[in-house]
mmCIF file as gemmi writes it, N, C-alpha and C atoms, coordinates in Angstrom:
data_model
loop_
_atom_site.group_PDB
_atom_site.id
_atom_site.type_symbol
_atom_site.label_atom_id
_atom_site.label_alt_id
_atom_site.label_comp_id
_atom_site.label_asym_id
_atom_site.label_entity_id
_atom_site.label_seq_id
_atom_site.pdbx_PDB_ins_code
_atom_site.Cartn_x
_atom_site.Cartn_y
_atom_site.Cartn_z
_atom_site.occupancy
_atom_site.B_iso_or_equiv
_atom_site.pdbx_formal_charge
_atom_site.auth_seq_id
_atom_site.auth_asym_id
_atom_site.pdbx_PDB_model_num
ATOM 1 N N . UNK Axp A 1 ? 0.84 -1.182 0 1 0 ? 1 A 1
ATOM 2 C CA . UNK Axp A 1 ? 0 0 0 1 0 ? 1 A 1
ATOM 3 C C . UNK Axp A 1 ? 0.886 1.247 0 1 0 ? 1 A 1
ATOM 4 N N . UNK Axp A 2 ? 0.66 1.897 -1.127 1 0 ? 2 A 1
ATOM 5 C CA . UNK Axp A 2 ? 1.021 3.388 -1.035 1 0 ? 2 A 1
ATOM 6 C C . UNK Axp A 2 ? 1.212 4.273 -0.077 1 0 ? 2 A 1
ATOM 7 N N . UNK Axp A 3 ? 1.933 4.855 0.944 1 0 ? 3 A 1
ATOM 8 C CA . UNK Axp A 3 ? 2.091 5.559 2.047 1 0 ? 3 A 1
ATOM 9 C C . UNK Axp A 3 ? 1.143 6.985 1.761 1 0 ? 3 A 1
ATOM 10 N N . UNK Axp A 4 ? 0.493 7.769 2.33 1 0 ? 4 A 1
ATOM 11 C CA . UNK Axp A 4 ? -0.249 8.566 2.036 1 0 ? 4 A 1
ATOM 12 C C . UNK Axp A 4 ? 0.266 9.849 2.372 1 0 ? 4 A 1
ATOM 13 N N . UNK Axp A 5 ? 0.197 10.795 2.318 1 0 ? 5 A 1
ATOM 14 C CA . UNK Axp A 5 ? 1.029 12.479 2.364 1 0 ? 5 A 1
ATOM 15 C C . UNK Axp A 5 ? -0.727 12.837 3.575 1 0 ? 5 A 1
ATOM 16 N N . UNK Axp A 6 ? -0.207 12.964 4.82 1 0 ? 6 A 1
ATOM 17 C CA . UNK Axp A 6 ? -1.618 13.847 5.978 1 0 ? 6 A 1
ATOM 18 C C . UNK Axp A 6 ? -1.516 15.154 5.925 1 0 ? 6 A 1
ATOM 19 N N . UNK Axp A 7 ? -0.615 15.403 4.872 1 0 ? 7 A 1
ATOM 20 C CA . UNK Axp A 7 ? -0.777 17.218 4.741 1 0 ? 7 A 1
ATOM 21 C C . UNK Axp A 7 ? -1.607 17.387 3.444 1 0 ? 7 A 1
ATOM 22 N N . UNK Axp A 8 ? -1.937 16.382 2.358 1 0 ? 8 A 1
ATOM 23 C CA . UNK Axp A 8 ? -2.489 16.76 1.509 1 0 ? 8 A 1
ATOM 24 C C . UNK Axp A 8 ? -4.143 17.073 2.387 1 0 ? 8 A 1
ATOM 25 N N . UNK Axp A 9 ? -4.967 18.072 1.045 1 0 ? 9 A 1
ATOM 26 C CA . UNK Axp A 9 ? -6.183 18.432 1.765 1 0 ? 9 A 1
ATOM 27 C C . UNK Axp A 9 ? -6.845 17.213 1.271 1 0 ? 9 A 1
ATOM 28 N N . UNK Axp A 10 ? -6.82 15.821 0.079 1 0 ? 10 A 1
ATOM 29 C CA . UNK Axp A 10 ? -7.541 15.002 0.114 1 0 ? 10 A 1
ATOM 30 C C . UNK Axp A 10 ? -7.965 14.114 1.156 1 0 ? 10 A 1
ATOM 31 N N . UNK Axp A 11 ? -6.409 13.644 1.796 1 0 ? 11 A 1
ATOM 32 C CA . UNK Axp A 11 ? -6.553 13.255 3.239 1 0 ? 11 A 1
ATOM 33 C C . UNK Axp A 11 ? -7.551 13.931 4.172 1 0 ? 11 A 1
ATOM 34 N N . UNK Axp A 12 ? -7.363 14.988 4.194 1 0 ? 12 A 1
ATOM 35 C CA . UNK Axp A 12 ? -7.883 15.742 5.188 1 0 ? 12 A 1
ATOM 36 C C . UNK Axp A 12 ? -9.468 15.93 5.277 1 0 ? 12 A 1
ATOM 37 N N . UNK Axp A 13 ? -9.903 16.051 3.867 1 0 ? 13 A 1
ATOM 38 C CA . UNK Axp A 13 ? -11.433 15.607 3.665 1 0 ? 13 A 1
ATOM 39 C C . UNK Axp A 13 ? -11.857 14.868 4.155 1 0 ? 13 A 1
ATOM 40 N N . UNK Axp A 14 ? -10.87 13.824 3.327 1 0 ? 14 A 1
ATOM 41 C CA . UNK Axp A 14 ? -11.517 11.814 3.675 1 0 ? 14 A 1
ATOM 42 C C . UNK Axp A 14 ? -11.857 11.747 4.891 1 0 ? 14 A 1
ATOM 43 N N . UNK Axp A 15 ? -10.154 12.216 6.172 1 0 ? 15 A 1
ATOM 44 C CA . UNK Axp A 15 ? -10.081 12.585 7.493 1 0 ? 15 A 1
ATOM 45 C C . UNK Axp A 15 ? -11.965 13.171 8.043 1 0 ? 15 A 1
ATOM 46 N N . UNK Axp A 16 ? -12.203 14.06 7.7 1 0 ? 16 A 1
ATOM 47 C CA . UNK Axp A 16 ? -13.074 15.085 8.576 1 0 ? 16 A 1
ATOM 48 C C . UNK Axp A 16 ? -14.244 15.307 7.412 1 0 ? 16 A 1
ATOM 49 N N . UNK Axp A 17 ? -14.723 15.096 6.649 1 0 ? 17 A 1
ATOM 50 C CA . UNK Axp A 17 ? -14.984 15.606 5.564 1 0 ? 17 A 1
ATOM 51 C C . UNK Axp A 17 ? -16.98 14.508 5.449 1 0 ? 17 A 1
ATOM 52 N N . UNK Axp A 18 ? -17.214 14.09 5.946 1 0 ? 18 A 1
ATOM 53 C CA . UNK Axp A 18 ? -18.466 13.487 6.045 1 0 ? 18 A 1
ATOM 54 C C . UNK Axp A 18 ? -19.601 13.553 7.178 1 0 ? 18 A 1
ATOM 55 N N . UNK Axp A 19 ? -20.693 13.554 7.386 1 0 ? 19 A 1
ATOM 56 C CA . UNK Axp A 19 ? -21.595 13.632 8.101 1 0 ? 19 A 1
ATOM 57 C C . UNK Axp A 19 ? -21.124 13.018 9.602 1 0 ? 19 A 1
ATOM 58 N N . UNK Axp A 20 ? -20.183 11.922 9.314 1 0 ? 20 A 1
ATOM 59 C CA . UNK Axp A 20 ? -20.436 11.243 10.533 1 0 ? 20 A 1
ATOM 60 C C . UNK Axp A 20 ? -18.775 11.187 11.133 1 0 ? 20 A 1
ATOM 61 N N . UNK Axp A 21 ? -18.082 12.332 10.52 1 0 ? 21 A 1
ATOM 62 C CA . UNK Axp A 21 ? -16.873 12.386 11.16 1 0 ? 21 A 1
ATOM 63 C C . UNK Axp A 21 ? -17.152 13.785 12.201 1 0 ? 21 A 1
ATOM 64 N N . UNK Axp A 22 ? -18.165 13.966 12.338 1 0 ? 22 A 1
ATOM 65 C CA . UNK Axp A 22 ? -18.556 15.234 12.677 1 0 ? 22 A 1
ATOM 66 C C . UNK Axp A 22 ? -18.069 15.879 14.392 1 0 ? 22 A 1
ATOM 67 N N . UNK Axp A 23 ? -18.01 14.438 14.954 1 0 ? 23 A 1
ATOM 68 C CA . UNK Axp A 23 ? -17.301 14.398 16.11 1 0 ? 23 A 1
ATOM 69 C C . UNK Axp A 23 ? -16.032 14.855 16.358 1 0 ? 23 A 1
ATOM 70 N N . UNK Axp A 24 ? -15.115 14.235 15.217 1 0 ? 24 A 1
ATOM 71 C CA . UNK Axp A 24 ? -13.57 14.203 15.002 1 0 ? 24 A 1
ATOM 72 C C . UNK Axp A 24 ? -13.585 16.004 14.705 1 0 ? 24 A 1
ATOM 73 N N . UNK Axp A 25 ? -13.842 16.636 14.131 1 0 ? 25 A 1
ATOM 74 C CA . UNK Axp A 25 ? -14.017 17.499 13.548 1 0 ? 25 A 1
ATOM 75 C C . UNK Axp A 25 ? -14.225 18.712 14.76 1 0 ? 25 A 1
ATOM 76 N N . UNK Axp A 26 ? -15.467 18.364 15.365 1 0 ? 26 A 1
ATOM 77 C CA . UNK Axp A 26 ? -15.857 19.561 16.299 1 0 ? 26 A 1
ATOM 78 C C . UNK Axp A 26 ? -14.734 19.127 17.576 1 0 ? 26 A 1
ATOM 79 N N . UNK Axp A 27 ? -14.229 17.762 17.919 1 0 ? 27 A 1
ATOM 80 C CA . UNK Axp A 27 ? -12.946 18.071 18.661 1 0 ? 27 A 1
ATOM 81 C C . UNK Axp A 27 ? -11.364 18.644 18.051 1 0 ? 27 A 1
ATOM 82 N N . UNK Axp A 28 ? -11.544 18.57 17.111 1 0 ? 28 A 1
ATOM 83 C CA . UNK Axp A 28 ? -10.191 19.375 16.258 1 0 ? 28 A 1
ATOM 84 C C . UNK Axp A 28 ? -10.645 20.62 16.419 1 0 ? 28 A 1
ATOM 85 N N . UNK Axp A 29 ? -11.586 21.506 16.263 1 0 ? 29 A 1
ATOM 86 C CA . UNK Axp A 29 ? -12.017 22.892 16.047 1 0 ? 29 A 1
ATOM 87 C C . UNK Axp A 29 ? -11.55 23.072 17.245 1 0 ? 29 A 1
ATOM 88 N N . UNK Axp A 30 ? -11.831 22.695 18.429 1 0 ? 30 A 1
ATOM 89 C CA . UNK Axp A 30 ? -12.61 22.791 20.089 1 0 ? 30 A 1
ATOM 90 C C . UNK Axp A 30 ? -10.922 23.256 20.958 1 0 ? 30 A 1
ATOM 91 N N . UNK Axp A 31 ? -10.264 22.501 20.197 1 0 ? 31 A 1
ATOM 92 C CA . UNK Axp A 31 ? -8.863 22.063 20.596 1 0 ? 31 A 1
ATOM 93 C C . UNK Axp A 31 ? -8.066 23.046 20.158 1 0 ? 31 A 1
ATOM 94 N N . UNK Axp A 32 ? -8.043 23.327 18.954 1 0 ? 32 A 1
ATOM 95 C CA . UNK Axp A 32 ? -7.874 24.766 18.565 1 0 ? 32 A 1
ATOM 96 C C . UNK Axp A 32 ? -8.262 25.886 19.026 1 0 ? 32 A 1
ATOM 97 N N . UNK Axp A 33 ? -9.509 26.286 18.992 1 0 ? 33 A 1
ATOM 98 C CA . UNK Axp A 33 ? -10.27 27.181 19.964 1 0 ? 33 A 1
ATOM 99 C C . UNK Axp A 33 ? -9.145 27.387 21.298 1 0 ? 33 A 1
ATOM 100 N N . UNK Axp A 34 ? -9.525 26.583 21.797 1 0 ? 34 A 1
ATOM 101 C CA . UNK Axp A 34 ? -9.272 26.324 23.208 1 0 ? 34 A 1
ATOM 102 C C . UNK Axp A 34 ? -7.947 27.012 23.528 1 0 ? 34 A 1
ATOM 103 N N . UNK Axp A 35 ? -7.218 26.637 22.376 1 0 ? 35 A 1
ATOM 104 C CA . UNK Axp A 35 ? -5.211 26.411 22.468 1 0 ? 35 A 1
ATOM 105 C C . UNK Axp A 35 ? -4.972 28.198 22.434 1 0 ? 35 A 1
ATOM 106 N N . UNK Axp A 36 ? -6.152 28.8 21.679 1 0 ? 36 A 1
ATOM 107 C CA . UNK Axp A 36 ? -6.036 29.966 20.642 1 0 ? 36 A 1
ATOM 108 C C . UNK Axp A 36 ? -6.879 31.155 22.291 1 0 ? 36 A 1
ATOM 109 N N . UNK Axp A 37 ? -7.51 30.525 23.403 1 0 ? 37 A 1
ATOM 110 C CA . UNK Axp A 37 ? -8.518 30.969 24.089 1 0 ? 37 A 1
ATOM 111 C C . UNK Axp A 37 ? -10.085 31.582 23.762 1 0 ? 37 A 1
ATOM 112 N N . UNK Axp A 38 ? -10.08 30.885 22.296 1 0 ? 38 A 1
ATOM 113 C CA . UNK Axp A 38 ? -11.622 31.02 22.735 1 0 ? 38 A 1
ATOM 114 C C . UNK Axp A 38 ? -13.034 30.366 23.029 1 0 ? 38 A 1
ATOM 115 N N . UNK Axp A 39 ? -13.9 30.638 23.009 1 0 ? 39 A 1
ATOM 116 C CA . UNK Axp A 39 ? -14.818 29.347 23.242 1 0 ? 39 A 1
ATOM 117 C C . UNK Axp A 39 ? -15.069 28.249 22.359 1 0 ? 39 A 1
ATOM 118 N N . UNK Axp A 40 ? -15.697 27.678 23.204 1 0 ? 40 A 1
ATOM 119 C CA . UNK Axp A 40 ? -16.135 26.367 22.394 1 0 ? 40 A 1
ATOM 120 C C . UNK Axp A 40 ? -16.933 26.417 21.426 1 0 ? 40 A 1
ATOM 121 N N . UNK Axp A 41 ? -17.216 25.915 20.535 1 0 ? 41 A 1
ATOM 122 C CA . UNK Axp A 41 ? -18.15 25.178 19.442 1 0 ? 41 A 1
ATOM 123 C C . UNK Axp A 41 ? -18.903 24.283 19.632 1 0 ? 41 A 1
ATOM 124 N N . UNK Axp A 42 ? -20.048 24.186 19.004 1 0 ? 42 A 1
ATOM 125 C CA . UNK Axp A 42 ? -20.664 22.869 18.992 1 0 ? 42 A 1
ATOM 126 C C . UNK Axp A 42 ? -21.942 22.546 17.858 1 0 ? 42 A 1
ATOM 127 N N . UNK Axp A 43 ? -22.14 21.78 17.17 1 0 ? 43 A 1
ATOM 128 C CA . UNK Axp A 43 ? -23.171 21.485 16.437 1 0 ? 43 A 1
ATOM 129 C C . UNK Axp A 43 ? -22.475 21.904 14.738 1 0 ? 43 A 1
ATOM 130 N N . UNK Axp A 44 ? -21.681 21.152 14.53 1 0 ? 44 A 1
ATOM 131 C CA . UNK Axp A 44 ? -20.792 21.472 13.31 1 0 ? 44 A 1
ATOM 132 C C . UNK Axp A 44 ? -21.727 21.081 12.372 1 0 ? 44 A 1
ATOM 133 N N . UNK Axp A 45 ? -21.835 21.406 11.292 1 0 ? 45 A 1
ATOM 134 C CA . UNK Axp A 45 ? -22.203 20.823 10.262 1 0 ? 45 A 1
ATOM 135 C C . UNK Axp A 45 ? -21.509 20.85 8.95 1 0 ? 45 A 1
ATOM 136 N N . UNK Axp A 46 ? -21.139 19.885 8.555 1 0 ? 46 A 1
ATOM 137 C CA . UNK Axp A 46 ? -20.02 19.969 7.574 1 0 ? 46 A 1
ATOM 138 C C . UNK Axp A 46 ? -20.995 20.307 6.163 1 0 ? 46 A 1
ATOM 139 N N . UNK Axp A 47 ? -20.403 21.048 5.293 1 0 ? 47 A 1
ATOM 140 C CA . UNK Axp A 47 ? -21.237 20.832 4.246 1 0 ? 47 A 1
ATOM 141 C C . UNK Axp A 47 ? -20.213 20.788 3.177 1 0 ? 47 A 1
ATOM 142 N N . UNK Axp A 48 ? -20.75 19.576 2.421 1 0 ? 48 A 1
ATOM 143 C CA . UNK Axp A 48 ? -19.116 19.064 1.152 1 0 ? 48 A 1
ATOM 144 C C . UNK Axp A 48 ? -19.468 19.024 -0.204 1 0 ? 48 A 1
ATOM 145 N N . UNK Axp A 49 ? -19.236 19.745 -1.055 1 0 ? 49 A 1
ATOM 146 C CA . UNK Axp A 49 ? -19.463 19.509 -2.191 1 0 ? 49 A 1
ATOM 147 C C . UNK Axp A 49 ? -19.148 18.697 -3.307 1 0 ? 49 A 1
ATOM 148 N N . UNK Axp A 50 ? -18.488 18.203 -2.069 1 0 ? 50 A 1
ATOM 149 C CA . UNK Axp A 50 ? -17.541 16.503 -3.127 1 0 ? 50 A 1
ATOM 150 C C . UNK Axp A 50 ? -17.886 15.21 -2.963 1 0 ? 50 A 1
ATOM 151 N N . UNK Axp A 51 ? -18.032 14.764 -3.868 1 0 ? 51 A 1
ATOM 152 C CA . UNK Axp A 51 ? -17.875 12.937 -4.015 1 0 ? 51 A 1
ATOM 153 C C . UNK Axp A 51 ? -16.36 12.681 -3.81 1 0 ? 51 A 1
ATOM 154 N N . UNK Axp A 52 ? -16.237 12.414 -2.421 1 0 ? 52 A 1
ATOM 155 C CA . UNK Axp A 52 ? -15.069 11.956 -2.328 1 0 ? 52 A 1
ATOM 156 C C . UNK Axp A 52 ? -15.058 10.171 -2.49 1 0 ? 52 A 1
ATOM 157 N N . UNK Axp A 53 ? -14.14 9.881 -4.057 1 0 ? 53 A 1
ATOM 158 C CA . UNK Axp A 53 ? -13.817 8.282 -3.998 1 0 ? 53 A 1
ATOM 159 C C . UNK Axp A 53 ? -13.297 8.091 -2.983 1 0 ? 53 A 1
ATOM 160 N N . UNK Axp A 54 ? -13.798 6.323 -3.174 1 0 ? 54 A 1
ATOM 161 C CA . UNK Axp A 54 ? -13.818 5.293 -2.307 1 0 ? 54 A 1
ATOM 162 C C . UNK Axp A 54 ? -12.442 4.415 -2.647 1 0 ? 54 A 1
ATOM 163 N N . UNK Axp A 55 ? -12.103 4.355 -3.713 1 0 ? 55 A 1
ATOM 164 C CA . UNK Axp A 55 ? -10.998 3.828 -4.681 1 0 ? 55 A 1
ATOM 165 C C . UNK Axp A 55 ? -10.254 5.026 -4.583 1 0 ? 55 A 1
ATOM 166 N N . UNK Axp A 56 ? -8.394 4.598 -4.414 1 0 ? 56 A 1
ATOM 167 C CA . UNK Axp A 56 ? -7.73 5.879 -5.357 1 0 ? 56 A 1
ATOM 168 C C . UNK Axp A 56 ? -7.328 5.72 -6.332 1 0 ? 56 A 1
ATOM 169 N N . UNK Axp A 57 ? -8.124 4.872 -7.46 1 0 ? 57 A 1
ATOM 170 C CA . UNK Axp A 57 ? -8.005 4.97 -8.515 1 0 ? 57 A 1
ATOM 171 C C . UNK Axp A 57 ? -9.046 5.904 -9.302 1 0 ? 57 A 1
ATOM 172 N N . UNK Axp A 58 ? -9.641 6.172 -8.617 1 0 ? 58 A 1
ATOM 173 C CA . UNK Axp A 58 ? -11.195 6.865 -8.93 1 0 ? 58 A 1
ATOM 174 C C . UNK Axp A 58 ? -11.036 8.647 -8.853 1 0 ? 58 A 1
ATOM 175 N N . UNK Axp A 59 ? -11.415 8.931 -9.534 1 0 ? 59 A 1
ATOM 176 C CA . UNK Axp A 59 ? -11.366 10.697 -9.172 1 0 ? 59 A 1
ATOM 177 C C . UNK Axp A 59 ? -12.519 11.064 -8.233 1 0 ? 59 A 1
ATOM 178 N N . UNK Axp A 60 ? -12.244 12.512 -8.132 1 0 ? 60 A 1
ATOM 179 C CA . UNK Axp A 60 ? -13.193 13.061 -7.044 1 0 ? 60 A 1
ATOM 180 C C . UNK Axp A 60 ? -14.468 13.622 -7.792 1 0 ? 60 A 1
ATOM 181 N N . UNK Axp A 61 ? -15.644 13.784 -7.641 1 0 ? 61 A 1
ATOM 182 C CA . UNK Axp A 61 ? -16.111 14.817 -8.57 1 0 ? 61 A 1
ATOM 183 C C . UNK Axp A 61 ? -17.111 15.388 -7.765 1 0 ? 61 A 1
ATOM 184 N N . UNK Axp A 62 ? -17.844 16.862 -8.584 1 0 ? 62 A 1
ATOM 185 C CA . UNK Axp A 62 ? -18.582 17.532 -7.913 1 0 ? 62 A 1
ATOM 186 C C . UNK Axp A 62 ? -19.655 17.395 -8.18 1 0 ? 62 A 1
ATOM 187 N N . UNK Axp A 63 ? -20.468 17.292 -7.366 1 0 ? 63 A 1
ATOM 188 C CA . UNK Axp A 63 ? -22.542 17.318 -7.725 1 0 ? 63 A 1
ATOM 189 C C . UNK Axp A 63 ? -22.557 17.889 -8.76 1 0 ? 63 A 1
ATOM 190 N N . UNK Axp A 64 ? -23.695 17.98 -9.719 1 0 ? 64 A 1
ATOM 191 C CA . UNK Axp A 64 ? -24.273 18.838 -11.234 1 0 ? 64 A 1
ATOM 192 C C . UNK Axp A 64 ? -24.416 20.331 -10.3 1 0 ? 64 A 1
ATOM 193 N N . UNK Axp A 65 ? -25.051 19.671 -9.184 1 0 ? 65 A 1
ATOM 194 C CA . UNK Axp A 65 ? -26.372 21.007 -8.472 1 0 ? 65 A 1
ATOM 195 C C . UNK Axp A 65 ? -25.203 22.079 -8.524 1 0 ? 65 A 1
ATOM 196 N N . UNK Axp A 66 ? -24.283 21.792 -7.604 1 0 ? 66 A 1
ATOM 197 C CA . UNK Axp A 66 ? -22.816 22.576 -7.011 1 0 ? 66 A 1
ATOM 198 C C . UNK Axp A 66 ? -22.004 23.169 -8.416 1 0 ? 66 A 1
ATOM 199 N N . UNK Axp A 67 ? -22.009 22.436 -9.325 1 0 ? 67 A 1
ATOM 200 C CA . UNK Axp A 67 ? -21.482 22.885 -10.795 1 0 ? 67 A 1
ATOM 201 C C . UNK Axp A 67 ? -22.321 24.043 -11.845 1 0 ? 67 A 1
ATOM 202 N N . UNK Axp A 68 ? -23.578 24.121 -11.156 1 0 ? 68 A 1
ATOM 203 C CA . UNK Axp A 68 ? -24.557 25.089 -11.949 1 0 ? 68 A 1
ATOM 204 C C . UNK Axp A 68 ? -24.903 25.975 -11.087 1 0 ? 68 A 1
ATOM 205 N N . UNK Axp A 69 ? -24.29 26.002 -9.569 1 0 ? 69 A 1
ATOM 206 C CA . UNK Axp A 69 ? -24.631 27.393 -9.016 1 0 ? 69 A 1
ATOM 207 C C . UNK Axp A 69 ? -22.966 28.279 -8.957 1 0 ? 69 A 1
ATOM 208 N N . UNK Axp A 70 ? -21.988 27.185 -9.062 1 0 ? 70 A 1
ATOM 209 C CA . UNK Axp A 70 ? -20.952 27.856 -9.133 1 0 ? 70 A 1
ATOM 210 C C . UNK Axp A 70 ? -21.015 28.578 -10.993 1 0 ? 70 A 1
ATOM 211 N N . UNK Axp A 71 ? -21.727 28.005 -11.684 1 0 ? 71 A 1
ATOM 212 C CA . UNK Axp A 71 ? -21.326 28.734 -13.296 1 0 ? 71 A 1
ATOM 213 C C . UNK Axp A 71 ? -22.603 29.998 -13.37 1 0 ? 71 A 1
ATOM 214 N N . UNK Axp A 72 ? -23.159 29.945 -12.341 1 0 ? 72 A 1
ATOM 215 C CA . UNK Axp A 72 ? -24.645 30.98 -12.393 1 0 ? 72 A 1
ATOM 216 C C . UNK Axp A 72 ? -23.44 31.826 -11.823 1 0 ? 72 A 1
ATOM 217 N N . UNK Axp A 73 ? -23.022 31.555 -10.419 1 0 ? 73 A 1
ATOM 218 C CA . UNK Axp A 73 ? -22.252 32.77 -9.77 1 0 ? 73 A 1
ATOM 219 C C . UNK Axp A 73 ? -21.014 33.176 -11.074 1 0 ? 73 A 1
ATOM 220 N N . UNK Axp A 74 ? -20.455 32.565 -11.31 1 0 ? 74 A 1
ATOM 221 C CA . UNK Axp A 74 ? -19.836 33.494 -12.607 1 0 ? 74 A 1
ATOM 222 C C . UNK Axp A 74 ? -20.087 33.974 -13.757 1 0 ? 74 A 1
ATOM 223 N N . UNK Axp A 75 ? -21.492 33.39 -14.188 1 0 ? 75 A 1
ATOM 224 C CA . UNK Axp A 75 ? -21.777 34.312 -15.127 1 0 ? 75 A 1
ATOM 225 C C . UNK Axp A 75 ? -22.178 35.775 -14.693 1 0 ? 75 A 1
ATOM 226 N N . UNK Axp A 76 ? -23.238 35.859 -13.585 1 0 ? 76 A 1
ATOM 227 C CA . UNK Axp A 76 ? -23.786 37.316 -12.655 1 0 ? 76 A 1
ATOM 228 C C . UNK Axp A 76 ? -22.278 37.975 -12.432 1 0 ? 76 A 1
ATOM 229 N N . UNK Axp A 77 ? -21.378 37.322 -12.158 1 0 ? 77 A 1
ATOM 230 C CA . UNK Axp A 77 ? -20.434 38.328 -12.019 1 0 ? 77 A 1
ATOM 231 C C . UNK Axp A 77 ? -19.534 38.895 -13.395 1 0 ? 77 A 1
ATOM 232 N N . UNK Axp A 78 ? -19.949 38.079 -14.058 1 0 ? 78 A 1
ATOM 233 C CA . UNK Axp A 78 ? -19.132 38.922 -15.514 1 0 ? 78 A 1
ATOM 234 C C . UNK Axp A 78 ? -20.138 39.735 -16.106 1 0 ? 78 A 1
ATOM 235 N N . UNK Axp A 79 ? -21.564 39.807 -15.705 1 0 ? 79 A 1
ATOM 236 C CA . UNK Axp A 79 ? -22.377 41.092 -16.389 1 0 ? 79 A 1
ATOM 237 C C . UNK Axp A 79 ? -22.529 42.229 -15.552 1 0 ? 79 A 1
């Protein structure tokens, strides 16, 4: 097995990046917070616009929905 790079942000998705890592996530924030003095967090909700593969042979890709509000937001901004 391929050794994996934990600084890439794919890792880091896979890492934190789903509904039910949501735990892992609001204790990484919390911990930070904390380190930084400020309050806590709670009730994260991740929201991802990616199909993150299951395979790494597989690419990543983005919803249609997420692909036609990002090309609406650039067209409104070029008129």
């Amino acid at each position: 097995m391929k050794e994996i790079n934990r600084l890439n942000d794919l890792f880091v998705r896979y890492l934190i990046g789903t509904e039910s890592d949501g735990d892992i996530l609001e204790n990484i924030v919390n911990a930070v917070l904390n380190d930084a003095g400020f309050e806590y967090v709670g009730n994260l909700k991740i929201i991802n616009p990616y199909n993150l593969a299951e395979n790494e042979n597989l690419k990543e890709s983005i919803p249609p929905k997420v692909m036609l509000k990002q090309k609406l937001k650039m067209l409104k901004s070029t008129c």
